[in-house]
N, C-alpha and C positions, 0 to 999 in steps of 0.2 A: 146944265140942262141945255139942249139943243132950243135952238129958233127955227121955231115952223112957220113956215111959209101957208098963204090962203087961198092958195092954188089947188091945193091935192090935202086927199084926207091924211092926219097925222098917222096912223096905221102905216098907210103906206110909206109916209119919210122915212118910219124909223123902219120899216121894212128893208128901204134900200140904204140905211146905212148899215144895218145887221150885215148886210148881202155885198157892199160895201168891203167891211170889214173881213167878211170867208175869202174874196175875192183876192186881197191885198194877203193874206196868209194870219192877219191878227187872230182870228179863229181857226185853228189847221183842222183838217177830215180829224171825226175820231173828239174830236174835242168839246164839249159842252157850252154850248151857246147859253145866253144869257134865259133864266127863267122869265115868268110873268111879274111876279115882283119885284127882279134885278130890272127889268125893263119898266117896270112903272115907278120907280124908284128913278131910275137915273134919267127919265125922259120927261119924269112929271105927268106919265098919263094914266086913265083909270083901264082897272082889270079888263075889261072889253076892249080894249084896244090893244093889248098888250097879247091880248089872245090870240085877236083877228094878225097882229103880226105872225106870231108862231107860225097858225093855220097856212099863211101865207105862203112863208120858208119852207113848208111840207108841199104843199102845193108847187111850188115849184121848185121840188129837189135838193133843196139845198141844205137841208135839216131833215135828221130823223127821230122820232121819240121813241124812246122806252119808256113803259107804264113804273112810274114811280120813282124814275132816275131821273128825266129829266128830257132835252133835247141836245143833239148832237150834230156836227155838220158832217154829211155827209161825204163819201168816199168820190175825189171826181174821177170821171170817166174817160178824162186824158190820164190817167195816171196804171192802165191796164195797156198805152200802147208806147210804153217808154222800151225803147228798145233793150233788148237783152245780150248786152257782149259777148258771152259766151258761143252764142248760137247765132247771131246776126239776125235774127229776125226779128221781127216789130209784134208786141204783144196788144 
């Protein structure tokens, strides 16, 4: 279980370590981020905060849900202008 700080609400720590984690490649686009109760589970925190993370990750891009699958990290947006060899030009 992580050590939260009493600085900042827990939400948000475990928010940027989720964010953290997409960032470093531990989560790649396309891949299923941790649910509400993988997250209250492994963080020690209750359903409402585990929410308010998700909500979070949506809010800013970095997660997208499907109704009944779960959440997913998102596609980044550097990765449509990785140049293409063939043709030399930047996508």
């Amino acid at each position: 279980m992580a050590e939260f700080r009493d600085d900042q609400p827990r939400w948000r720590q475990v928010r940027d370590i989720i964010a953290a984690r997409i960032e470093a490649g531990t989560y790649k686009p396309g891949y299923r981020v941790p649910g509400e109760r993988d997250l209250q589970q492994e963080f020690g925190i209750a359903g409402t905060t585990a929410h308010k993370v998700l909500v979070a990750l949506r809010k800013d891009g970095l997660v997208y849900t499907e109704r009944g699958m779960g959440s997913f990290v998102s596609p980044r947006p550097d990765a449509s202008k990785e140049a293409d060899p063939t043709d030399g030009n930047v996508r």
